[in-house]
N, C-alpha and C positions, 0 to 999 in steps of 0.2 A: 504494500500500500504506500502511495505515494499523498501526499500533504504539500500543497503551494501554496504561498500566500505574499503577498506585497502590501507595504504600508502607504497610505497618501500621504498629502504634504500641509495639512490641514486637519489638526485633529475633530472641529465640529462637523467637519463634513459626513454627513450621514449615508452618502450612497454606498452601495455595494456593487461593486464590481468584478467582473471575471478577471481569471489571470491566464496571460497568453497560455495555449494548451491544456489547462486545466478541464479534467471531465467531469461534466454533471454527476453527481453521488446517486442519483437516481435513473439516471438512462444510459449513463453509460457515454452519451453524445461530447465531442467537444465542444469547450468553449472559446470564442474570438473575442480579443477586448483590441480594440486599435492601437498604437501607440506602443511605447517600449516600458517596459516593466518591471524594477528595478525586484527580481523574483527570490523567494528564500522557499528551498524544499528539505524535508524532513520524508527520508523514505525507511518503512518498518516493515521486517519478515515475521508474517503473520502466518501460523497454519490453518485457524478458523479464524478470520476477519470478525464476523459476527456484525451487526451495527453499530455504526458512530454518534454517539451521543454528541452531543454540543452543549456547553450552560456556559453560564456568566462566572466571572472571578475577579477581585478586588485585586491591586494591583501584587508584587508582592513583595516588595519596601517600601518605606514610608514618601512621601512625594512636598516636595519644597515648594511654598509658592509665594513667591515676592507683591509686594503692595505695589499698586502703581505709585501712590501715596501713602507717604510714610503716617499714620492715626498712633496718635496718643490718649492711654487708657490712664483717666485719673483715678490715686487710689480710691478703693472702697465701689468704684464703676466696672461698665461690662458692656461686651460690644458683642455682637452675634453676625457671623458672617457666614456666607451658603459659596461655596467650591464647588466645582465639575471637574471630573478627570473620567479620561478613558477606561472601560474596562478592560478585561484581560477575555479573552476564549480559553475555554477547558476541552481536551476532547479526549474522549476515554469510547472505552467497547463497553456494550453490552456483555459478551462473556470474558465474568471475571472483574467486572467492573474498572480492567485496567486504563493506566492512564500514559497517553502518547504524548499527549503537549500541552503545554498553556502559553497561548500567545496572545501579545501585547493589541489593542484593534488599532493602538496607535502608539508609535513606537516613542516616548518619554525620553530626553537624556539624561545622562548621569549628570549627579553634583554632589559636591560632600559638605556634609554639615556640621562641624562644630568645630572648637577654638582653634585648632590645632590638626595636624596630619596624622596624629599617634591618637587622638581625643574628637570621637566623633562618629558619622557611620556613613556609606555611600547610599545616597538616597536617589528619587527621581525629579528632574525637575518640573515644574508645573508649566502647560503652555498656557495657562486662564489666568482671568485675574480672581478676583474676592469681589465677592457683591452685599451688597447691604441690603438689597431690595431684591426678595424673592424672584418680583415677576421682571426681574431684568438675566436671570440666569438664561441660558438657554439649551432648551431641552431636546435633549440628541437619545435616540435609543442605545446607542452602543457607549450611551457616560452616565454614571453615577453622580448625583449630588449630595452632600455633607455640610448639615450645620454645624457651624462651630463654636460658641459662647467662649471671650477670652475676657474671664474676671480679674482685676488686677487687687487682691488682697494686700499689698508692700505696701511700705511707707510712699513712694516717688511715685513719678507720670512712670508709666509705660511705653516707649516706643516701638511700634510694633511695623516692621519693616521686609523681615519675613518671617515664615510659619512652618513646623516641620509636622505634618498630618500622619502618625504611625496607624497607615490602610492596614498592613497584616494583622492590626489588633480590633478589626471594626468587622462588624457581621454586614449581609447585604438581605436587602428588602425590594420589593417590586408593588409599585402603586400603578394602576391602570390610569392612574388620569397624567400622572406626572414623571413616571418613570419608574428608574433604579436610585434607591436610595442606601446610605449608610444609617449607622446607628449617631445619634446628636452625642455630641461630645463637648466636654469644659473643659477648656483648659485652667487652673487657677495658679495665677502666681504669687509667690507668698516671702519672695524673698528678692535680693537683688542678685539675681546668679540664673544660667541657665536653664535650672531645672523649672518644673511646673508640671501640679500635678493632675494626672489626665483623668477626668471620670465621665462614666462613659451610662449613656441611660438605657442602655438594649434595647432601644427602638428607637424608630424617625421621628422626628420631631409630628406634634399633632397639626400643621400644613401638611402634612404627607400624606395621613388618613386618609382612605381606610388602604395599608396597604399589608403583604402575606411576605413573610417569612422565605428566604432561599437558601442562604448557607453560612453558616458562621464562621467564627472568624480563622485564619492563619497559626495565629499565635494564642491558643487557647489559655485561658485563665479564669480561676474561678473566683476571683476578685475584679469587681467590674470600675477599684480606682487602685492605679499605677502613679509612677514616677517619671516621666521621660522628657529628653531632651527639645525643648521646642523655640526657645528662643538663643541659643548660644550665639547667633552669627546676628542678631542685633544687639545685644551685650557687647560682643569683642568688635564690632564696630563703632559702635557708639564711646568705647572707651579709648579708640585710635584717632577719635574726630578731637 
């Protein structure tokens, strides 16, 4: 079994396209797309093929996404922001429930996050900005939205310049009117240092209603508030200005 896939150049971009030679899963027919096709194949020795499943998958590091505008959180305030990012394809058999691949619907670049080269973790970076206002996100089938609530508990302003969003720790949801959604997430900061602690409400925020349950998360834990890194690379800039 052979597996083709090419990425566009435009992650909102919703169409689905053939890729040169690629045959229909169901007839067998080839498919023609015009133009040149920058192509990635994944080929597997199968003795029983058996059916190809498809589902959805959050990405699978955390994804960085810079403000267009730098917003400052005064203490004891709180700012609620909605992200879109691409999802990932899963594709496993039917027998065996095994799994071939999970790929990107839109290929993300690297970036790293925090103070230091020894101190930090490679993430993804975001091609979206942060929206304040719901109905300005825009709603793509093949992306997930996430709200995000960042309280700022510390004594000082907050400046919030970019955001490090740990996807492998976030379950996915699917609402008919509005899409894929993640589970609403806090970030709270409570000190002047990197960390800030992530609590996480296991479901979409109530704009999302009524939406069903898909797959939880990556990084399984039975504590639904963590520790993790989300503001290092406004910290160690702000302290280079």
């Amino acid at each position: 079994m052979n597996i083709r896939w090419t990425h566009g150049h435009d992650f909102l971009d919703g169409h689905v396209r053939s890729v040169p030679g690629a045959r229909d899963l169901t007839t067998g027919s080839t498919l023609d797309y015009p133009g040149d096709a920058d192509t990635l194949t994944c080929a597997y020795g199968l003795n029983t093929p058996g059916e190809l499943i498809l589902s959805p998958a959050l990405p699978d590091r955390a994804v960085v996404v810079r403000l267009n505008e730098a917003v400052s959180v005064l203490p004891g305030e709180d700012v609620t922001f909605y992200m879109i990012v691409p999802l990932w394809l899963r594709m496993e058999l039917t027998d065996g429930a095994k799994l071939l691949a999970e790929i990107p619907t839109f290929r993300l670049s690297d970036t790293w996050f925090g103070p230091m080269s020894s101190l930090g973790s490679l993430c993804y970076a975001s091609e979206s900005e942060l929206y304040l206002d719901l109905r300005q996100v825009p709603l793509r089938p093949h992306c997930v939205i996430t709200a995000i609530t960042i309280r700022n508990l510390g004594a000082d302003n907050l400046k919030l310049e970019r955001l490090n969003i740990p996807f492998p720790r976030l379950s996915l949801f699917y609402s008919q009117r509005s899409g894929f959604w993640t589970d609403r997430l806090t970030l709270e900061r409570r000190e002047d240092n990197e960390m800030a602690s992530l609590k996480l409400d296991r479901q979409p925020p109530a704009e999302a209603s009524p939406t069903q349950f898909v797959t939880g998360p990556r990084l399984a834990s039975a504590d639904s508030n963590s520790v993790v890194r989300a503001f290092s690379a406004i910290f160690r800039e702000r302290g280079q200005s």
